[in-house]
ChimeraX commands (.cxc) that place a marker at each C-alpha (Angstrom):
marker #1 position -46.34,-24.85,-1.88 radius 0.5
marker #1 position -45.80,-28.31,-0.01 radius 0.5
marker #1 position -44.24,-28.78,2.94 radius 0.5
marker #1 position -41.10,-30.61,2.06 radius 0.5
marker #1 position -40.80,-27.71,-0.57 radius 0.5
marker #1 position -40.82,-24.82,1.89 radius 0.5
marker #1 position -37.10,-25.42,3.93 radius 0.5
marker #1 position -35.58,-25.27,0.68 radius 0.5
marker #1 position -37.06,-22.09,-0.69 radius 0.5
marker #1 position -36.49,-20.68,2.33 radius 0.5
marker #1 position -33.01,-21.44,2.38 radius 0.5
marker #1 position -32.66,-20.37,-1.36 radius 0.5
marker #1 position -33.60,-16.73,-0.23 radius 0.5
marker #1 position -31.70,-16.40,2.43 radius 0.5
marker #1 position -28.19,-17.94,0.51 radius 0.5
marker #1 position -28.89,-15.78,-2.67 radius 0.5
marker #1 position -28.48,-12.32,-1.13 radius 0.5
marker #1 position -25.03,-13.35,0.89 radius 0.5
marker #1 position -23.65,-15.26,-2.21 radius 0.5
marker #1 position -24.06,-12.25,-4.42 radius 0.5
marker #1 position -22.64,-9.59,-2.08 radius 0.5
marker #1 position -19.64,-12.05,-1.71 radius 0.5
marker #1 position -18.93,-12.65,-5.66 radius 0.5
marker #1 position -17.22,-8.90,-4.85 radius 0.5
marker #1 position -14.06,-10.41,-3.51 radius 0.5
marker #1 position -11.10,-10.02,-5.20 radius 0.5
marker #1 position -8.95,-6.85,-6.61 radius 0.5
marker #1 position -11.03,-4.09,-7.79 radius 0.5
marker #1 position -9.69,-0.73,-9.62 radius 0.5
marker #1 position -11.63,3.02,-9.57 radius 0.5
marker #1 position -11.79,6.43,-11.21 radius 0.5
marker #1 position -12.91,9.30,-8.84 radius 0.5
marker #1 position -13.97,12.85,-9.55 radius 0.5
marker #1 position -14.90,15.34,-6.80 radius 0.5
marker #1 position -16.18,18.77,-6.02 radius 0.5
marker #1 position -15.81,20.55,-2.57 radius 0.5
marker #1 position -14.73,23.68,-0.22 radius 0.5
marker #1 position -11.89,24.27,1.04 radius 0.5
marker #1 position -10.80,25.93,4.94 radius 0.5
marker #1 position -7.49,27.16,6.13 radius 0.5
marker #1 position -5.86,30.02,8.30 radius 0.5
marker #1 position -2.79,31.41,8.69 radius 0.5
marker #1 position 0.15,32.30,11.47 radius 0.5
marker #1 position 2.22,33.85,9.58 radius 0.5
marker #1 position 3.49,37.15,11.21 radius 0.5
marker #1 position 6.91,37.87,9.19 radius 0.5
marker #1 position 5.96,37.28,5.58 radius 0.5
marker #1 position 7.74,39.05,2.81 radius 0.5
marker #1 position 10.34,41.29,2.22 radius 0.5
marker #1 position 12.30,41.13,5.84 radius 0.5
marker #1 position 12.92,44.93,5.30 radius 0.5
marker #1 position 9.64,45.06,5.35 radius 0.5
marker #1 position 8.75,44.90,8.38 radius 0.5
marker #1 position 6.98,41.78,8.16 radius 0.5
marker #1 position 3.60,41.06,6.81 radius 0.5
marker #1 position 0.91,39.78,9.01 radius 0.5
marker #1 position -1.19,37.82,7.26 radius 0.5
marker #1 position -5.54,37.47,7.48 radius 0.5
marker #1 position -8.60,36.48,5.65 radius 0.5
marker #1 position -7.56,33.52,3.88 radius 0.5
marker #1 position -10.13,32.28,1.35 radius 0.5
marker #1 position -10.28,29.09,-0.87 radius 0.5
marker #1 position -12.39,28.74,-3.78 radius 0.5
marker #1 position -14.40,26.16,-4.91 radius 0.5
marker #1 position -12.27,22.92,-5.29 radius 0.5
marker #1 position -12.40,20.47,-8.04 radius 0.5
marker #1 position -10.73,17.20,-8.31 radius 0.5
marker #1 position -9.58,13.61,-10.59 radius 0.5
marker #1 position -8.17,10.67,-9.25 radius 0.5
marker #1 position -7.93,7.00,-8.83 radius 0.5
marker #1 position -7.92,3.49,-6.52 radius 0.5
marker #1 position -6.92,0.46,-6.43 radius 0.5
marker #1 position -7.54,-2.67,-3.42 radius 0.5
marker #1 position -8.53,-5.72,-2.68 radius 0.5
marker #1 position -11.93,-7.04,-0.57 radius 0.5
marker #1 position -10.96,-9.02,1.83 radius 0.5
marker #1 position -14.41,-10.26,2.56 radius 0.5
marker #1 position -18.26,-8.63,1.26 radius 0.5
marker #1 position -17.75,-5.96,4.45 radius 0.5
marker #1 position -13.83,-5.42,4.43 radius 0.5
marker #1 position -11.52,-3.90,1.55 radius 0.5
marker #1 position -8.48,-2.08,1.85 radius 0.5
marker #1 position -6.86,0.63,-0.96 radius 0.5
marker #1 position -4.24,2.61,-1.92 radius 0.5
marker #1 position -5.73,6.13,-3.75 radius 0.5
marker #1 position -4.60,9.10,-5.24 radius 0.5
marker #1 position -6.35,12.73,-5.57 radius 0.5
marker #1 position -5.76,16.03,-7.84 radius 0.5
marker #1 position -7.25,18.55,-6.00 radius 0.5
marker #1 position -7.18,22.36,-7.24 radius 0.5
marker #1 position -8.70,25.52,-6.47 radius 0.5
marker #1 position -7.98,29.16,-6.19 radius 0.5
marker #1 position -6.97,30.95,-2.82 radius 0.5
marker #1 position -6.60,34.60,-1.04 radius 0.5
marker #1 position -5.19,36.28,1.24 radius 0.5
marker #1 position -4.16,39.84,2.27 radius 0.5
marker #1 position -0.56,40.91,4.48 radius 0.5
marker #1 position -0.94,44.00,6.32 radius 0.5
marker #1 position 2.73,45.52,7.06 radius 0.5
marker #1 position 2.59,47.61,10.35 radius 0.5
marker #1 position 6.03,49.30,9.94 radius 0.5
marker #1 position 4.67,51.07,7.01 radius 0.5
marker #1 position 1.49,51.23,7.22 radius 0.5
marker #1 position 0.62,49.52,3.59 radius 0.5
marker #1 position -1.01,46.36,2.50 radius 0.5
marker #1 position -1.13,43.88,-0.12 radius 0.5
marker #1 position -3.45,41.45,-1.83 radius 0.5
marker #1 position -2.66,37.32,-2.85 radius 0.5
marker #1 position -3.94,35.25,-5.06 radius 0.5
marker #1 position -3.00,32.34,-6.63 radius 0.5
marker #1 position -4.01,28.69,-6.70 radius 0.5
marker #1 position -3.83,25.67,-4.12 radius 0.5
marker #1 position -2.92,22.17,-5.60 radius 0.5
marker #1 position -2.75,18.91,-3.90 radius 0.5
marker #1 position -1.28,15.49,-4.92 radius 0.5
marker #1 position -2.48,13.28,-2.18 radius 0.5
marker #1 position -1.21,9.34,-1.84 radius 0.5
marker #1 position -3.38,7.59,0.98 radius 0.5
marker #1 position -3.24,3.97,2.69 radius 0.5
marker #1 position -7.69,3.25,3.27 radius 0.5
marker #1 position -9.38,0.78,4.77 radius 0.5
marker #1 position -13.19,0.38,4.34 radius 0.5
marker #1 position -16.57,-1.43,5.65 radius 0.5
marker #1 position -19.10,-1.83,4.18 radius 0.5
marker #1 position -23.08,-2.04,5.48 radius 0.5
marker #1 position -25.32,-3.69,2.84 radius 0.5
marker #1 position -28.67,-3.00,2.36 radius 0.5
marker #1 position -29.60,-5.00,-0.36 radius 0.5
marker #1 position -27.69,-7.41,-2.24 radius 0.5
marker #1 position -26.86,-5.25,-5.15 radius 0.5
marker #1 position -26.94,-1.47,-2.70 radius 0.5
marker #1 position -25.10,-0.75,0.29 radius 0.5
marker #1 position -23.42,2.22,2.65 radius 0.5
marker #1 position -19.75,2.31,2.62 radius 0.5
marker #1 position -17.69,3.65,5.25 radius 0.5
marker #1 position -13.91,4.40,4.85 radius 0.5
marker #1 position -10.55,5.90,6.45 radius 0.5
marker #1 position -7.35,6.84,5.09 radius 0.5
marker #1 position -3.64,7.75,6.05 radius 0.5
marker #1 position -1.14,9.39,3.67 radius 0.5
marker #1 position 0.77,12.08,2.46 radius 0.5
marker #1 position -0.17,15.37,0.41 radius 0.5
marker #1 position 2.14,17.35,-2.04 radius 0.5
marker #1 position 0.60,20.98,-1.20 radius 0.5
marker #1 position 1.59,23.56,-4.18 radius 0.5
marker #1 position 1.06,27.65,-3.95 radius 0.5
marker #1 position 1.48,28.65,-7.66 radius 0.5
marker #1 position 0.79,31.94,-9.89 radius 0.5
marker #1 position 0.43,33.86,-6.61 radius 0.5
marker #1 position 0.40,37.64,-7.64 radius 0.5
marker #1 position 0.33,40.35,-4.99 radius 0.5
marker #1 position -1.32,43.36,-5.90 radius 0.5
marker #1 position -1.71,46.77,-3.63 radius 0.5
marker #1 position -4.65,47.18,-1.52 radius 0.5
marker #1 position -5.70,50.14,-1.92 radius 0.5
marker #1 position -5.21,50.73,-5.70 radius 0.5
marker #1 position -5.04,47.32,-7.09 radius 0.5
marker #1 position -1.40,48.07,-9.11 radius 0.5
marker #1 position 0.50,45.11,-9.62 radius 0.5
marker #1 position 3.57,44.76,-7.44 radius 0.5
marker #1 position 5.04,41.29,-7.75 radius 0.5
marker #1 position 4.63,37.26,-8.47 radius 0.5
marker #1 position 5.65,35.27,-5.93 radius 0.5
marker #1 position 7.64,31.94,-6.48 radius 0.5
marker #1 position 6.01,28.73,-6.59 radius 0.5
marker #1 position 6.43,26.41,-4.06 radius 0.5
marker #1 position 5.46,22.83,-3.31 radius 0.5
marker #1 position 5.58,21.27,0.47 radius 0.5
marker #1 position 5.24,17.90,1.63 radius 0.5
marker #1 position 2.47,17.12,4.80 radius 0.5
marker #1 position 0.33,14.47,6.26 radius 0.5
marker #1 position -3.08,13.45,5.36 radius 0.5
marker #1 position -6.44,12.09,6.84 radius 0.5
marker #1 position -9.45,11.21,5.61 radius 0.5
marker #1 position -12.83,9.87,6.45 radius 0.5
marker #1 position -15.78,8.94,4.64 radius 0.5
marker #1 position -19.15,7.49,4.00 radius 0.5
marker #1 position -21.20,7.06,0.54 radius 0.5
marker #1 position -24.06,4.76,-1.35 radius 0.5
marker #1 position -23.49,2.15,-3.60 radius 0.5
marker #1 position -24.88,0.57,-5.94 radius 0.5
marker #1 position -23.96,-2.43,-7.97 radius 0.5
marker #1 position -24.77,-1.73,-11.78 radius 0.5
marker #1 position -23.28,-5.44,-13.26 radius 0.5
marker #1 position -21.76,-8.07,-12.03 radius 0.5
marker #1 position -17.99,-6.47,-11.60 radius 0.5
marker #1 position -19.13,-2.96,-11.68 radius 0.5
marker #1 position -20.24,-0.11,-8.98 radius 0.5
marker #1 position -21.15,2.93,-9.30 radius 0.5
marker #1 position -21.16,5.39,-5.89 radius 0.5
marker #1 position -21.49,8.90,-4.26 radius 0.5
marker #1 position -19.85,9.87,-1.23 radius 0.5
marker #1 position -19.20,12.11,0.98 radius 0.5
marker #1 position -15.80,13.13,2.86 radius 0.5
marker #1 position -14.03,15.38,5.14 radius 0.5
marker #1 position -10.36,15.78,4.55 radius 0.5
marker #1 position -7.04,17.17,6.49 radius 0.5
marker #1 position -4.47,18.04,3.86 radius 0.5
marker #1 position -2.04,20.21,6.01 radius 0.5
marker #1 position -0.20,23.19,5.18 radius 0.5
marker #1 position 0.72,25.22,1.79 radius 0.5
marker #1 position 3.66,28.20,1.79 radius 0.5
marker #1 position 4.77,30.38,-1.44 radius 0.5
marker #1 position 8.52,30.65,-2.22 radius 0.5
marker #1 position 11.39,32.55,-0.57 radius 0.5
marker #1 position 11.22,35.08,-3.65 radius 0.5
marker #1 position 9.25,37.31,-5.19 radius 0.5
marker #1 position 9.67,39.41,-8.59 radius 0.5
marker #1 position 8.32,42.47,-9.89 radius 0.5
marker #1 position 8.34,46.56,-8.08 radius 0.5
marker #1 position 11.51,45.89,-6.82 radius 0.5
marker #1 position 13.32,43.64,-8.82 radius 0.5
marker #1 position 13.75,39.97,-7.92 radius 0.5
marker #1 position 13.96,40.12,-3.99 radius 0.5
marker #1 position 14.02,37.46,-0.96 radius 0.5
marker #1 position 11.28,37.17,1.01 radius 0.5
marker #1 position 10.29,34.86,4.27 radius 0.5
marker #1 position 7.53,32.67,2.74 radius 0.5
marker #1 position 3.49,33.32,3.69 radius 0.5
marker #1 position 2.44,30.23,5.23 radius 0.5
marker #1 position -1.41,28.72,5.24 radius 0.5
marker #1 position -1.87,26.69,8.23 radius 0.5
marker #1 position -4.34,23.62,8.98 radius 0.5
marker #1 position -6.47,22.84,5.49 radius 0.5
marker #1 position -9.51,21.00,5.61 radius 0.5
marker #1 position -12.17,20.00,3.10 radius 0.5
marker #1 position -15.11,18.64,2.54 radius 0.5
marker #1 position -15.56,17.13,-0.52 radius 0.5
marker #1 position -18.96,15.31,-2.72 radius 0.5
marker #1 position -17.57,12.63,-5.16 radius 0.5
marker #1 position -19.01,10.28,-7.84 radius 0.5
marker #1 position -16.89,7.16,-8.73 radius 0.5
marker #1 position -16.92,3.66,-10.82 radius 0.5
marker #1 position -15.26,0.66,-9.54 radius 0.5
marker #1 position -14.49,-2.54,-11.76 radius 0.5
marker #1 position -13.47,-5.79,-10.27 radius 0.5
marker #1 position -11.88,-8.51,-11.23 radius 0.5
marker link #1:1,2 radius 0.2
marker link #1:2,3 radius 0.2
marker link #1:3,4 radius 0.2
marker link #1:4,5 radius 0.2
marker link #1:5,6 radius 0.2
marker link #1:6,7 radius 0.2
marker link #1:7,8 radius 0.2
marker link #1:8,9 radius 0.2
marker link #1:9,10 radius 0.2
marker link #1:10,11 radius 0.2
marker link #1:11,12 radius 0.2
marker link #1:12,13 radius 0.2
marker link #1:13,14 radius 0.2
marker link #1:14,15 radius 0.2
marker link #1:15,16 radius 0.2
marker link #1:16,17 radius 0.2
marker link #1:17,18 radius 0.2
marker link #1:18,19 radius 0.2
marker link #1:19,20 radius 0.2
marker link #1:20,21 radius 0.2
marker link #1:21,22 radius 0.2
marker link #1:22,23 radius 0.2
marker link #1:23,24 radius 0.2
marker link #1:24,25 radius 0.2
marker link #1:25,26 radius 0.2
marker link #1:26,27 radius 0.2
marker link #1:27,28 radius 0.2
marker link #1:28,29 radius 0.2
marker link #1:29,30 radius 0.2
marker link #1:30,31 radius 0.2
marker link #1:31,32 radius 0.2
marker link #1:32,33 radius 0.2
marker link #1:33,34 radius 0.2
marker link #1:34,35 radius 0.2
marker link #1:35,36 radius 0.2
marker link #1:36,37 radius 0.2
marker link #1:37,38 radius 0.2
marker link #1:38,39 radius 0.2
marker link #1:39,40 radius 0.2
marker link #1:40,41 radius 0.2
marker link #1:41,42 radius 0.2
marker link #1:42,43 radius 0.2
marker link #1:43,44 radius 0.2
marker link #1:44,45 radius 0.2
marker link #1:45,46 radius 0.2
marker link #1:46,47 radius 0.2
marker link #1:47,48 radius 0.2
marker link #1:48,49 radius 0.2
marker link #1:49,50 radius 0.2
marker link #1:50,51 radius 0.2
marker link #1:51,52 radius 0.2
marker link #1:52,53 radius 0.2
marker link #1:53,54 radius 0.2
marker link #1:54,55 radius 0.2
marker link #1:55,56 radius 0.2
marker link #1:56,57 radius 0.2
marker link #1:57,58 radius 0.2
marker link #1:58,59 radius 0.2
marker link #1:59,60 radius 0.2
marker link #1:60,61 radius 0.2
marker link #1:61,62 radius 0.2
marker link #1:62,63 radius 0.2
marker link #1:63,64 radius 0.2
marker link #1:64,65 radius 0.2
marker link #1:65,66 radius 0.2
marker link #1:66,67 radius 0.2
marker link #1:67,68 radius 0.2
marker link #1:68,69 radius 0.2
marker link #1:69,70 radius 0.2
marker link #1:70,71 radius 0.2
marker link #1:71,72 radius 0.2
marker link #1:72,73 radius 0.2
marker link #1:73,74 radius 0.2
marker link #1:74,75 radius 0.2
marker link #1:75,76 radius 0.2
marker link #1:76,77 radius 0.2
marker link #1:77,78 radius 0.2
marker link #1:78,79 radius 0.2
marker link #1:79,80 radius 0.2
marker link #1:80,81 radius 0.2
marker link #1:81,82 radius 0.2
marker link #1:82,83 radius 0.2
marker link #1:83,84 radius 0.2
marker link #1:84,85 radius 0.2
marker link #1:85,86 radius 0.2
marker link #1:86,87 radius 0.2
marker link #1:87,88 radius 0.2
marker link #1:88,89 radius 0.2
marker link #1:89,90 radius 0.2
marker link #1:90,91 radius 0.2
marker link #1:91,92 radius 0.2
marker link #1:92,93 radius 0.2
marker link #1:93,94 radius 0.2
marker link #1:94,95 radius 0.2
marker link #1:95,96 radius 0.2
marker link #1:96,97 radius 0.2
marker link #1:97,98 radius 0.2
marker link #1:98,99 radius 0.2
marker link #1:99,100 radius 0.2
marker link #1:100,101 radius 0.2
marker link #1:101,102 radius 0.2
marker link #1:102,103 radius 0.2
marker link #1:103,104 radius 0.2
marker link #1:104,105 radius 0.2
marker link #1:105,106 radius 0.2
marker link #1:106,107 radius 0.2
marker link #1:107,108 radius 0.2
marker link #1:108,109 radius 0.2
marker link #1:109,110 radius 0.2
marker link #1:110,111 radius 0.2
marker link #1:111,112 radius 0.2
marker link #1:112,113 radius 0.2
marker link #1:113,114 radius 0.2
marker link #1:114,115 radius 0.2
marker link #1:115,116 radius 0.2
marker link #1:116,117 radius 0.2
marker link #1:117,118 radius 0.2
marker link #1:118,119 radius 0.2
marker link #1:119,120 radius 0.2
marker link #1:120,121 radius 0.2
marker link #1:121,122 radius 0.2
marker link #1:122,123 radius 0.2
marker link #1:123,124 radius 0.2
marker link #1:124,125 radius 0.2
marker link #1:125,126 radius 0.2
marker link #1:126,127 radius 0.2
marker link #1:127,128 radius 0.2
marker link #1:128,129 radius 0.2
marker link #1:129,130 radius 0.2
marker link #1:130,131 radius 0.2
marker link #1:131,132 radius 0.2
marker link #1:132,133 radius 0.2
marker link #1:133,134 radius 0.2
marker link #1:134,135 radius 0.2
marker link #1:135,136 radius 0.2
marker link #1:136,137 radius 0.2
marker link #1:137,138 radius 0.2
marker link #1:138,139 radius 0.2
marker link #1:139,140 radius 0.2
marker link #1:140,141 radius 0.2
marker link #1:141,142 radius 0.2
marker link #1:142,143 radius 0.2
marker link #1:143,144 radius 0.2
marker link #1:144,145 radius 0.2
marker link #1:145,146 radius 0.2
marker link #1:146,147 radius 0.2
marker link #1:147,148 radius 0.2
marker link #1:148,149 radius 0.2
marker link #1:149,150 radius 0.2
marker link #1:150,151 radius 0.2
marker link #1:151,152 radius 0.2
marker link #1:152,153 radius 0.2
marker link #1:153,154 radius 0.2
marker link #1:154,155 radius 0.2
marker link #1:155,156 radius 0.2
marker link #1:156,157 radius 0.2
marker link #1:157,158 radius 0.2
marker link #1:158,159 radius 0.2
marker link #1:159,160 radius 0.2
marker link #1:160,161 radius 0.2
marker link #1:161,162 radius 0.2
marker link #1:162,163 radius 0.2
marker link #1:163,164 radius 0.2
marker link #1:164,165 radius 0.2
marker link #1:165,166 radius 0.2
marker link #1:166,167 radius 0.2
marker link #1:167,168 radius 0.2
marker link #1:168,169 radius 0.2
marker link #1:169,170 radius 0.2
marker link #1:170,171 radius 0.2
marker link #1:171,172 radius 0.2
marker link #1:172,173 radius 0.2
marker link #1:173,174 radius 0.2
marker link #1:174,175 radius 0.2
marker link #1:175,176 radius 0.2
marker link #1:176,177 radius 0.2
marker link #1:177,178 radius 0.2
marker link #1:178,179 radius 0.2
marker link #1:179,180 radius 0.2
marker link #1:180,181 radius 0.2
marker link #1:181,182 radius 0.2
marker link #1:182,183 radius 0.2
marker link #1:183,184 radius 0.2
marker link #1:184,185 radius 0.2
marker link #1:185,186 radius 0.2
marker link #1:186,187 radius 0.2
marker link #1:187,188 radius 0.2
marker link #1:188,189 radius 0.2
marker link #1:189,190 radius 0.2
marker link #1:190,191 radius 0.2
marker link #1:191,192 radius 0.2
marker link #1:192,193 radius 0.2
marker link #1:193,194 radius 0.2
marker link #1:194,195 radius 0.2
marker link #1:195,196 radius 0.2
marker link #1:196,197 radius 0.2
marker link #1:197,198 radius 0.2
marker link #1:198,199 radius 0.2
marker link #1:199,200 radius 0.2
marker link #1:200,201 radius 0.2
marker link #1:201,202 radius 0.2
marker link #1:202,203 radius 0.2
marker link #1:203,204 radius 0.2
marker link #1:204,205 radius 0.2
marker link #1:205,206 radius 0.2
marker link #1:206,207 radius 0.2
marker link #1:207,208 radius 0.2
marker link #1:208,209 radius 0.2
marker link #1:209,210 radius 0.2
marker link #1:210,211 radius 0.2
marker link #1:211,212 radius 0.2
marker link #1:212,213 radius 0.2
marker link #1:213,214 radius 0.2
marker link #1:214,215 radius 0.2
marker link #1:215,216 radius 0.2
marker link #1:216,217 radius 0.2
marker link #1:217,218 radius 0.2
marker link #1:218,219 radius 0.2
marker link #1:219,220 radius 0.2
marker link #1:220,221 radius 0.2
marker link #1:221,222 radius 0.2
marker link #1:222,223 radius 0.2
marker link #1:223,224 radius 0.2
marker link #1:224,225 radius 0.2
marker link #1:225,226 radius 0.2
marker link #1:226,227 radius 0.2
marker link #1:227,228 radius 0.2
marker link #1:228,229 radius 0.2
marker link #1:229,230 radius 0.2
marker link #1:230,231 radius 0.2
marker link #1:231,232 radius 0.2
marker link #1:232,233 radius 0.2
marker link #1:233,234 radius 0.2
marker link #1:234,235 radius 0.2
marker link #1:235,236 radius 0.2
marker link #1:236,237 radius 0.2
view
C-alpha cells in the first residue's frame, strides 16, 4: 500500500468499529425468559389459628423458578441505556409450623408468584463491534402472591386445610451482568446473569377445611432472593 494511502485506512478501521456500536441509539423494546432458585426464611412465631398456640415456622424451601417478561428504553449513547421492565416469576414453596402448646405440626405448600415493575440503568463494555458485556441495575416494586397453599399434618400427611391467597406489595433490587451479541442491524440477542431482592410473601388471615372456615394470623416469608439465568431479544428502532 502507498504511503498517502495508509492514514486513511488506518482511520477507516478505527471509525468503523465506533460508528457501528453507535447506530444502537435510539428506543429499543425486549422479550425475556428466565430460569433460577429461589432463598427465603421466615420470623414468623404466631402463625395460624391464635387458639392455637401459635405456629413457629422453619425450613422454608423454594422450588425451581421460572419466568416471562418484557423491556422497554432508550440508549442514551453506545455504553449508556436506561429501561423500564417487567418479570413473571413463579415457583413452588414449603414450609412446616410446629405448634408448642400442643405438641403437633403441620406441612405448607403452595406456590410463590411475583409481578415485578423496575426503573434500570445499564453500561455497556464492548468487545467487538457487533459483541459486548452488559452490566445493569434496577429499582422497583414486586407484587409477591402465596396461592393454593394446603397444610397437611406432619406426621400422617391428612389434609387439614387451604389457606387463603394473598398478594403483598414490597421493594425490589436487582443487579446484573450478561453477553451480547448483535445478530442484525436492530437486533440482539443475550444471556445474563442476575441476583435479585424481591422482599417478602404472607398467606391470608383465613384458612378452610378441619375446622370449618377459621381466622388465622398470616405465616410470613421474610427476605427473598434469587438468582436467576436469562436469554432475551432486543429490537431497536
Amino acid at each position: 500500500m502507498r504511503p498517502k494511502l495508509l492514514i486513511p485506512a488506518l482511520v477507516a478501521a478505527c471509525v468503523a468499529p465506533a460508528s457501528a456500536l453507535a447506530q444502537g441509539a435510539g428506543f429499543f423494546v425486549g422479550l425475556d425468559a428466565s430460569a433460577g432458585m429461589a432463598f427465603g426464611s421466615s420470623s414468623t412465631t404466631n402463625g395460624g389459628a391464635p387458639w392455637a398456640g401459635g405456629g413457629v415456622v422453619n425450613n422454608v424451601k423454594f422450588g425451581e423458578t421460572a419466568g416471562i417478561g418484557g423491556h422497554a428504553g432508550y440508549r442514551f449513547d453506545p455504553a449508556l441505556s436506561a429501561y423500564v421492565s417487567y418479570q413473571y416469576v413463579r415457583g413452588d414453596v414449603s414450609w412446616d409450623a410446629t405448634f408448642p402448646m400442643f405438641g403437633v405440626a403441620s406441612d405448607f405448600k403452595g406456590t410463590a408468584v411475583s409481578h415485578v415493575v423496575m426503573g434500570n440503568l445499564a453500561y455497556e463494555f464492548a468487545l467487538s463491534d457487533r459483541t459486548s458485556i452488559r452490566t445493569s441495575a434496577g429499582l422497583g416494586l414486586s407484587f409477591n402472591s402465596l396461592s393454593s397453599v394446603m397444610e397437611t399434618d406432619v406426621g400422617t400427611g391428612l389434609f387439614l386445610a387451604d389457606v387463603a391467597d394473598h398478594t403483598r406489595l414490597s421493594p425490589a433490587a436487582q443487579i446484573g451482568a450478561g453477553l451480547q451479541h448483535r445478530i442484525a442491524p436492530k437486533a440482539m440477542l443475550s444471556l445474563n446473569t442476575s441476583v435479585s431482592y424481591t422482599g417478602s410473601f404472607e398467606t391470608g388471615n383465613t384458612r378452610s377445611g378441619n375446622l370449618g372456615i377459621t381466622p388465622i394470623t398470616p405465616y410470613k416469608i421474610d427476605d427473598v432472593w434469587r438468582a436467576s439465568l436469562s436469554g432475551s431479544i432486543r429490537l431497536e428502532f
